[in-house]
Structures are given as structure tokens and as C-alpha cells.
C-alpha positions in Angstrom: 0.9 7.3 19.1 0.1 10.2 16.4 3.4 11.3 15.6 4.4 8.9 12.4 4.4 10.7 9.3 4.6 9.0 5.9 5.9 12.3 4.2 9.4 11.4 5.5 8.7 7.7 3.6 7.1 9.0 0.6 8.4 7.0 -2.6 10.4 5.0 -0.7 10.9 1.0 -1.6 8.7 0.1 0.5 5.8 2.2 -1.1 6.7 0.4 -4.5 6.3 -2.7 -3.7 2.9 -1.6 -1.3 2.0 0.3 -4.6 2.6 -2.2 -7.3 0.4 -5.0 -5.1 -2.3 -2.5 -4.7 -2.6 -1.3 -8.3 -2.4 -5.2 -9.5 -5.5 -6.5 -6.6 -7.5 -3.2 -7.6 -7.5 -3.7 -11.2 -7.9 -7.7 -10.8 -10.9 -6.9 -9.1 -12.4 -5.2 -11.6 -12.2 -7.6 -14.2 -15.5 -8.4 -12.9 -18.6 -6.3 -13.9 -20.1 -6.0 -10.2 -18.9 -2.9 -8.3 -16.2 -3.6 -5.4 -15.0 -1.5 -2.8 -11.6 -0.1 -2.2 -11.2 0.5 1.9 -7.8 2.1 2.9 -7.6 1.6 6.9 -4.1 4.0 7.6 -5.1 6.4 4.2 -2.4 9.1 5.2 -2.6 12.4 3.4 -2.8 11.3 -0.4 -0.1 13.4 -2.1 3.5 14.3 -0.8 5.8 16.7 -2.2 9.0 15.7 -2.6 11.1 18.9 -3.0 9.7 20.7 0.2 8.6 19.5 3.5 9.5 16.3 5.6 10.7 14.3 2.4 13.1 16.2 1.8 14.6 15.1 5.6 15.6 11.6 4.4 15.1 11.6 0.4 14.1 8.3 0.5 12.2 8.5 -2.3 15.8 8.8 -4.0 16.2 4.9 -3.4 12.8 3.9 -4.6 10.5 5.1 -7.4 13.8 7.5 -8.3 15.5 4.2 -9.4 12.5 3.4 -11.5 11.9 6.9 -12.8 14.3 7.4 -15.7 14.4 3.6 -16.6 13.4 1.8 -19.8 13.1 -1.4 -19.4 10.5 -1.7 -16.8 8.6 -4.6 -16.6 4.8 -3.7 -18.3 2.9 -4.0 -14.6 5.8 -1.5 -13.2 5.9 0.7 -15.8 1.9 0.8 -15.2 2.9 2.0 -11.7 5.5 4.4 -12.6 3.2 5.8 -15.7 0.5 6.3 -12.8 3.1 8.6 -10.4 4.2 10.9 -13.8 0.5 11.9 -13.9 0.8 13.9 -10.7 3.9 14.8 -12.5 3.3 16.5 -15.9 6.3 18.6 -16.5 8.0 15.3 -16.2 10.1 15.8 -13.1 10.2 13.7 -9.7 8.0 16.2 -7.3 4.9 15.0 -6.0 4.5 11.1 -4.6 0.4 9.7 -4.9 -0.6 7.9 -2.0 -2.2 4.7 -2.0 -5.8 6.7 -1.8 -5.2 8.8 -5.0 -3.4 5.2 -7.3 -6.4 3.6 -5.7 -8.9 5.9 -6.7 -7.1 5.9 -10.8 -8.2 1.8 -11.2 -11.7 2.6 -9.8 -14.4 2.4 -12.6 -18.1 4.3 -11.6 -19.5 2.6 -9.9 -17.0 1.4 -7.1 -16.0 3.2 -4.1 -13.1 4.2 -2.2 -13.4 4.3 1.8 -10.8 6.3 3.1 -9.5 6.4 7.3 -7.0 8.2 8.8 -6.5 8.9 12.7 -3.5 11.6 12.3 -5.7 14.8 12.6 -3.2 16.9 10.3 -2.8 14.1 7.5 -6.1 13.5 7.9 -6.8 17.3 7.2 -4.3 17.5 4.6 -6.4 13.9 2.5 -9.8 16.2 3.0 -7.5 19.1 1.4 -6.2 16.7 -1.5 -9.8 15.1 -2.9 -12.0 18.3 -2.6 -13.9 18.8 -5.3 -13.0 21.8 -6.9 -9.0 22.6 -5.4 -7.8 19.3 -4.4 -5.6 17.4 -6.2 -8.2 14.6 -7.8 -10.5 17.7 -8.7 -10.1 16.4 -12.4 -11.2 12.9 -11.4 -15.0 13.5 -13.2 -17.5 12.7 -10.6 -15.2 11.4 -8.0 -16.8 12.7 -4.7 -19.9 10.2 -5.0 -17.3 7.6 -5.0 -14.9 8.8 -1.8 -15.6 8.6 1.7 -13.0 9.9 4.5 -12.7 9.6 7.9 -11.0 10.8 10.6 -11.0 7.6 12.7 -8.6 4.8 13.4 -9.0 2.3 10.6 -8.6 -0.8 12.6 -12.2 0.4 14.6 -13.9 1.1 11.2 -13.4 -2.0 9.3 -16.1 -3.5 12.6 -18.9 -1.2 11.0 -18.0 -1.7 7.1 -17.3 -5.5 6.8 -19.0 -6.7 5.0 -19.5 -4.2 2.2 -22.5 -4.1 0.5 -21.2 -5.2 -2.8 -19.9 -8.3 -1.3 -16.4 -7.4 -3.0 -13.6 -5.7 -1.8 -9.9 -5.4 -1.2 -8.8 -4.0 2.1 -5.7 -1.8 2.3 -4.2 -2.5 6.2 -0.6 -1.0 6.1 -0.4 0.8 10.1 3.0 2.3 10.8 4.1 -0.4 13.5 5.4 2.8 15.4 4.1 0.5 18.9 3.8 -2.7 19.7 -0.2 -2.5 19.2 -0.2 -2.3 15.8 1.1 -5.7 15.5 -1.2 -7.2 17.3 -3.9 -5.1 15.8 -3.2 -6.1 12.1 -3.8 -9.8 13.5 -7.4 -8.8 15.9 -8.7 -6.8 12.7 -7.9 -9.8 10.4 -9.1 -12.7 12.2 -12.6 -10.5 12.5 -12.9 -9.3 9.3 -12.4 -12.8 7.7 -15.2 -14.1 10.2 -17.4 -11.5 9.1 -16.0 -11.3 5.2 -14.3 -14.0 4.7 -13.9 -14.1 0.6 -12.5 -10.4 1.1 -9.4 -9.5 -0.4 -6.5 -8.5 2.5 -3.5 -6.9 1.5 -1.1 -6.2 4.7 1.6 -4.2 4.6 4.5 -4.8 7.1 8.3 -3.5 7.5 11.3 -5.7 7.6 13.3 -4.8 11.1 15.6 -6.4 13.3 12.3 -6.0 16.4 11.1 -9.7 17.0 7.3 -8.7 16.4 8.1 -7.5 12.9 9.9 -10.8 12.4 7.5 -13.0 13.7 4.0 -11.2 12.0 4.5 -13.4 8.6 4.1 -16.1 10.5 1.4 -15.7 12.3 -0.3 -14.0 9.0 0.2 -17.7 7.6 -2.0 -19.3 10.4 -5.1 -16.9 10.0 -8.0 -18.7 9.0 -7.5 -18.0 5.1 -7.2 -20.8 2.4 -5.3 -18.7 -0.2 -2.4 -16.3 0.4 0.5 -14.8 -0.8 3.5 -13.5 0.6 6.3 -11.3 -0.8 8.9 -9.5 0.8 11.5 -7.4 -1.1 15.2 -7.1 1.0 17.0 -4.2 0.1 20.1 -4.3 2.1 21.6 -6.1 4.8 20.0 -5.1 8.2 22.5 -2.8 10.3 24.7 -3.8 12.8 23.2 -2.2 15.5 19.5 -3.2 14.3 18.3 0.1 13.6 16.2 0.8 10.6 14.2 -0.4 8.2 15.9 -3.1 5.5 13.1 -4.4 3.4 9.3 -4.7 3.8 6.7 -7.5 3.0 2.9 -7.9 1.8 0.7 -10.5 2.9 -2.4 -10.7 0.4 -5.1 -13.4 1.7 -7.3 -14.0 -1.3 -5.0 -12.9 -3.8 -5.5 -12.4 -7.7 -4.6 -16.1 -9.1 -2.2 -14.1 -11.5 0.1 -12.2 -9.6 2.2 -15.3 -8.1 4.0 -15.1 -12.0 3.7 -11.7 -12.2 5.9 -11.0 -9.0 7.9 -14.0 -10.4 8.8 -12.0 -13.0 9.0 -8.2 -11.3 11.4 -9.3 -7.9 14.1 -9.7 -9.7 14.3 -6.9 -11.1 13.2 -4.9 -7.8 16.3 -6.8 -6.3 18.8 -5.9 -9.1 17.4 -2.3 -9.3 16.5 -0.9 -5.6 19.1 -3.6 -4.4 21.9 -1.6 -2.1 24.3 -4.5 -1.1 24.8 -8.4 -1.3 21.8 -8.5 1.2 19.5 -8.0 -0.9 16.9 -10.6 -2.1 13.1 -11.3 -2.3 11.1 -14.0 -0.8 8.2 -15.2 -3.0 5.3 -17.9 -1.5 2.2 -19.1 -1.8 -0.7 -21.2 -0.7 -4.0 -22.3 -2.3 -6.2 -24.5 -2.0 
């Protein structure tokens, strides 16, 4: 199914906490001197505009980096994050949202790379569009089109022909829409290859909180994968509807996480709670395992 948009998402909770995660594995990663790869399987379109178009629809972006925007006491690794979304905003007001491709591509160093895939044809367009060169949005990234690769492909498909990467490093980006049943069951096929074919990779998964059993049950079944070291955090911002519609919170699963962020997120969840929180529902979960 092609017709899920992130646009209508753009900036919402869930992108802060997906955001924040990336931003913290990326930059872990490149602690290191040797290059590492960046791979983005659902990339989307890069940059969304917040004043026009299908954001404007459901303004979520109102109850997620809107409640961060005009605060001063963020915690140093969020106010990282928000310092990151003000560059695509200079005049200092809320109207564009980066995409994970374009906060990626700001903790890459020279000599990594960022592989970019994205089925939707028009979003796909649209992330061609937003790193040309000379008229795109990262045109004042110096010398970034050596370092970005984009396809028009489903991501699940290319991470058979990329794993490993040549570098041996990596963190992969895997955040589908869960629009269909498939996806759920396609986060778990791609994973159980790719850590048989890279198995010291980083994963970070994306998934939505709903009332649907297959969105309950993914954590789960994330935790039996054939990884020695995760990390799972979800971040509840309401109670879930009475009818079971909708979207209440969202989670990431990280196999092979940075050893740091466990007390990082210690530190930032409770403050997500207390400021994207909507009711008495909300709350974080915060686990771990390694060995």
C-alpha cells in the first residue's frame, strides 16, 4: 500500500523520540575513526513544511517538537535535537520539519555515507528534489552528493544487496509505516537476515503504540531475535481511546545499542513524559539487555 504520507506526522512525538535515538546511535558511531554507513530503509521525502500542505491537516507537529521549541531547560542531548531542526529554520519560527535523511546526514563526518530508500514514488521524487546539489535543501552541505545514495525501491528488498556494508559499520534506520499487516512481519524477516548476514550492525526500529494486536505484540518478538544486546524504549503520551483508534505512543528497539544511551534516556523520558505528556496515561517504558 503507497498511500501513507509522513507529511500529515511530521514533528509529531513520535518523530522526537525516532529523532533523538537516531541523532544519539549516529554520533556514537562516529566516535570511532573508521567510516560507517547511515542506511535509511522507509527515507520519506527529507523536509516537510509545516504551514502548508498535509501538515497542516492534523498539526501534529503542535504536540511534539512545538512543545520543545520555545523551552529552556532541555536536557543537553534534546536541545542537540531541537538546535538541529532551527537550522532548517533560521528566521527562528516552527516551518519546516528535517527528516531523518537530512538530521542523519548533519552527524555524518567525510568520509561516511548515507543510503537512502524510499518506495512512495512522489516522496521519493520530492527526497531527489530535497538533496540536489545545487536547489535542494542540503545544497549547502559541502561535498554532500559523494556521500548520498537514493533509491526508489522498498527498503526491506535493499537491505539483501547492502548488508553487509563495506565499512563493516553501520546503523540501520527501519521505521515502515505499519499501514498493513506485512510490515510487521517484514520488520522481523529483514532483521533476522540482516543480523545473519551483519550481525554486529546497529538496528534501530521504529514502531507505533496502537490498540491492533500486531503492534502490541512486535516488542516481543523484537526481544527473541537473535541479538545479545538491546534496548527498548517506548514513550506513552496519552491513554489509548476508547474505541481503539489512533495512535497513543510509539517505541524504538535498538539491537546493538551505544553502551551510553541506557542513562541518557534515563535521564530525557521523564521529561518527554512531563512535557509531550497529554493525560494520566502517560508514561515511558525503559529496558535493556546485554551481555
Amino acid at each position: 500500500m503507497l498511500s501513507y504520507r509522513h507529511a500529515f506526522h511530521a514533528g509529531n512525538h513520535a518523530d522526537v523520540l525516532k529523532h533523538l535515538l537516531l541523532i544519539q546511535a549516529s554520533q556514537y558511531l562516529g566516535q570511532k575513526e573508521k567510516p560507517y554507513w547511515v542506511i535509511d530503509t522507509h527515507a520519506g521525502a527529507g523536509l516537510y513544511s509545516l504551514n502548508s500542505g498535509y501538515a497542516t491537516q492534523l498539526k501534529e507537529y503542535e504536540s511534539g517538537i512545538g512543545k520543545l521549541w520555545g523551552r529552556q531547560d532541555l536536557p543537553p542531548e534534546l536541545a542537540e535535537y531541537v538546535d538541529l531542526v532551527r537550522a532548517v529554520n533560521p528566521n527562528g519560527k516552527l516551518l519546516f520539519y528535517p527528516g531523518s535523511p537530512w538530521l542523519a546526514l548533519q552527524t555524518l563526518r567525510p568520509q561516511d555515507r548515507l543510503r537512502l530508500f524510499e518506495l512512495h514514488s512522489s516522496d521519493s521524487k520530492i527526497l531527489h528534489e530535497n538533496f540536489n546539489d545545487k536547489t535542494g535543501f542540503a545544497s549547502h552541505e559541502t561535498g554532500h552528493a559523494h556521500r548520498v545514495s537514493i533509491t526508489t525501491t522498498n527498503g526491506f528488498d535493499a537491505l539483501k544487496a547492502l548488508l553487509p556494508p563495506p565499512p563493516r559499520r553501520a546503523l540501520v534506520l527501519i521505521d515502515p509505516s505499519y499501514e498493513t499487516r506485512d510490515d510487521y512481519s517484514n520488520v522481523i524477516a529483514a532483521l533476522k537476515e540482516g543480523l545473519t548476514r551483519f550481525p554486529s550492525g546497529t538496528y534501530a526500529i521504529w514502531y507505533p503504540q496502537l490498540s491492533r494486536q500486531e503492534a502490541r505484540q512486535l516488542p516481543e518478538k523484537l526481544k527473541r531475535l537473535p541479538a545479545e544486546n538491546w534496548l527498548h524504549v517506548a514513550l506513552t503520551v496519552h491513554t489509548p481511546s476508547y474505541d481503539g483508534i489512533g495512535m497513543h505512543g510509539s517505541g524504538m528497539f535498538i539491537i546493538n545499542p551505544p553502551w551510553t544511551l541506557h542513562k541518557t534516556l534515563t535521564e530525557i523520558m521523564p521529561y518527554l513524559v512531563k512535557v509531550l505528556g497529554q493525560d494520566s496515561g502517560a508514561g515511558f517504558i525503559l529496558e535493556q539487555e546485554m551481555r
